[in-house]
C-alpha positions in Angstrom: 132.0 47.5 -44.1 132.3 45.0 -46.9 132.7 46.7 -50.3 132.1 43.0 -52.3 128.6 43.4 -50.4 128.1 46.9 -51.6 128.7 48.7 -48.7 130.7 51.9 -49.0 134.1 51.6 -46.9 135.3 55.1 -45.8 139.8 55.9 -44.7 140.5 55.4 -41.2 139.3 58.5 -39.3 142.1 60.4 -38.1 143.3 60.9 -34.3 141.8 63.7 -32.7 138.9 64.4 -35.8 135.8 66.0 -34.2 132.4 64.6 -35.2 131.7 68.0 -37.6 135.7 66.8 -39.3 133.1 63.3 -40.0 130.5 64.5 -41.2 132.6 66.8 -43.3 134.4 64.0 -44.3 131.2 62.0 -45.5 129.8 64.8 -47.2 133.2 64.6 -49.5 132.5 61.5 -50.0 129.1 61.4 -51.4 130.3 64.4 -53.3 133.1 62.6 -54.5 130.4 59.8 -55.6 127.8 62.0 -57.2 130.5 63.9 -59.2 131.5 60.2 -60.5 128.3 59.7 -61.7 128.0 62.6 -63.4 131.4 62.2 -65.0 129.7 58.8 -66.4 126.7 60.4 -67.8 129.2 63.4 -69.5 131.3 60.4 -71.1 127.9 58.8 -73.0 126.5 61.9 -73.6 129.3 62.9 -75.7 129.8 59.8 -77.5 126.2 60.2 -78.4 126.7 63.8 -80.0 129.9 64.4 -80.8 129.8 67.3 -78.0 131.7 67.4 -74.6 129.2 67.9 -71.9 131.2 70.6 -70.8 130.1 72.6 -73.8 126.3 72.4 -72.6 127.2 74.4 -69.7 128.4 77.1 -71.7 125.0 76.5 -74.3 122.5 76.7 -71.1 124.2 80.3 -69.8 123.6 81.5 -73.0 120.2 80.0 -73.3 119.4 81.1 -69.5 121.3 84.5 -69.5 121.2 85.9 -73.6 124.5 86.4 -75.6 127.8 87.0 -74.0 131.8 87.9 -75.6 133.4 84.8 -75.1 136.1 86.5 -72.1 133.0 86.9 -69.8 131.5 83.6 -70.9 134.8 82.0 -69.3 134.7 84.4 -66.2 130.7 83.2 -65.6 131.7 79.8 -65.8 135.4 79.4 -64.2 137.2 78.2 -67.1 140.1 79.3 -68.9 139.3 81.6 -72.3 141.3 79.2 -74.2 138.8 75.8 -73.3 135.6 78.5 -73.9 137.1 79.3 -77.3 137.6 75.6 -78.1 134.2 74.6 -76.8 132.4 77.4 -78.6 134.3 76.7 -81.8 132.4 73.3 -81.7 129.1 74.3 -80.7 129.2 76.6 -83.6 130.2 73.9 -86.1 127.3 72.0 -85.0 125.1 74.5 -85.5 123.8 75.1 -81.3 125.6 79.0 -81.3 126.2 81.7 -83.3 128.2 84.1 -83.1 127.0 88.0 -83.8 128.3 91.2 -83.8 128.4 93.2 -80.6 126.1 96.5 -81.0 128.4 98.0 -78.2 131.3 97.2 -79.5 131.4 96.7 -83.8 135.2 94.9 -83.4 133.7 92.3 -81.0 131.3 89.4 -80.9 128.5 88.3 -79.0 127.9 84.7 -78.5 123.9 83.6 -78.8 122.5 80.0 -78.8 120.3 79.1 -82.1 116.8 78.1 -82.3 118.8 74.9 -82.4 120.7 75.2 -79.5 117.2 76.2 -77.5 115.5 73.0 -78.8 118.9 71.2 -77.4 118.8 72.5 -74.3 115.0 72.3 -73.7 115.7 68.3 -74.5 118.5 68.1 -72.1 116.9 69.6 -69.4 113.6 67.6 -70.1 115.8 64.3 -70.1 117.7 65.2 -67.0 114.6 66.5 -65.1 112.9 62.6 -65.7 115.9 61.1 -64.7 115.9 62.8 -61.5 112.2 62.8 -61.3 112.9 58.7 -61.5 115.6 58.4 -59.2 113.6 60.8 -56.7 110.4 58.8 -57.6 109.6 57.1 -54.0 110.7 60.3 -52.2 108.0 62.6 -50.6 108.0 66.0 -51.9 108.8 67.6 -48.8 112.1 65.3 -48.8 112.9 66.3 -52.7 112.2 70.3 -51.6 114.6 69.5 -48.9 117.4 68.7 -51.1 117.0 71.6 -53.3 117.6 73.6 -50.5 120.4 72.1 -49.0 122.2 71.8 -52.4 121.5 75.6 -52.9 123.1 76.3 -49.3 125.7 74.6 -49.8 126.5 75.8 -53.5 126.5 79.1 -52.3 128.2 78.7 -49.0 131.0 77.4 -51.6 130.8 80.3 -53.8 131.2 83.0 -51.4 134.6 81.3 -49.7 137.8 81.5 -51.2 140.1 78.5 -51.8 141.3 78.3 -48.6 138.0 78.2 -46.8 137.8 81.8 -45.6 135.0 84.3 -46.6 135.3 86.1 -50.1 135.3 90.0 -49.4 132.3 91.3 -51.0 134.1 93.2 -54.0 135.0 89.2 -55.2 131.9 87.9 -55.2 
């Protein structure tokens, strides 16, 4: 393949690979590609508000799920306490989350998004839902339905396997 031409150019395939070690290989790949991409779109969108795009995942759970403490915010969204506290420290500078005091528990805080942070996220998801409605535009809605599956398959087939591939025990999930 000739990458000055645009085509995508792929390592050497090992000895012995199996066509399913191929395919595997190619899905990386695209994976690889798409996470690239949306790497890119993190980069402007924080130039734009100040906000790492990071942040916005933890703004949607709350916006999606209600308040959390900021310990199981990290745990819902695999990231160290330390990077939710930092994260959360700006989205409540700017205004997008408050936090509140937990009825359960009066020496701890829940975390809640604002009307603001609402109005934020609704934008953002109304911006990223055109963009993929325009990049998607010539596909058939059979073929879009498709890929929402597929991506759901696979997202869960990753959640429910360890790091080393094997099946999670059902206590760990």
């Amino acid at each position: 393949m000739n990458a000055a031409l645009g085509e995508r150019r792929l390592p050497p395939v090992p000895a012995g690979a199996d066509a399913a070690w191929v395919t595997s290989d190619r899905i990386g790949h695209e994976l690889i590609r798409l996470i690239r991409l949306i790497e890119r779109g993190k980069v402007a969108k924080a130039r734009e508000d100040g906000v790492e795009r990071a942040a916005y995942v933890l703004l949607a759970r709350l916006v999606i799920e209600g308040p959390h403490r900021s310990n199981a915010l990290a745990e819902a969204v695999h990231s160290d306490p330390s990077t939710v506290s930092r994260q959360i420290a700006t989205l409540v500078r700017i205004g997008y989350v408050e936090r509140r005091p937990d009825p359960a528990d009066g020496r701890a805080c829940l975390l809640a998004a604002t009307d603001e942070g609402h109005r934020v996220f609704a934008a953002n998801r109304d911006l990223r839902n055109r963009r993929i409605s325009e990049v998607t535009g010539d596909w058939d809605e059979a073929d879009r339905e498709r890929l929402v599956d597929l991506l759901d398959r696979f997202t869960t087939a990753l959640e429910n396997h360890d790091d080393a591939g094997a099946p999670r025990a059902e206590e760990d999930r």
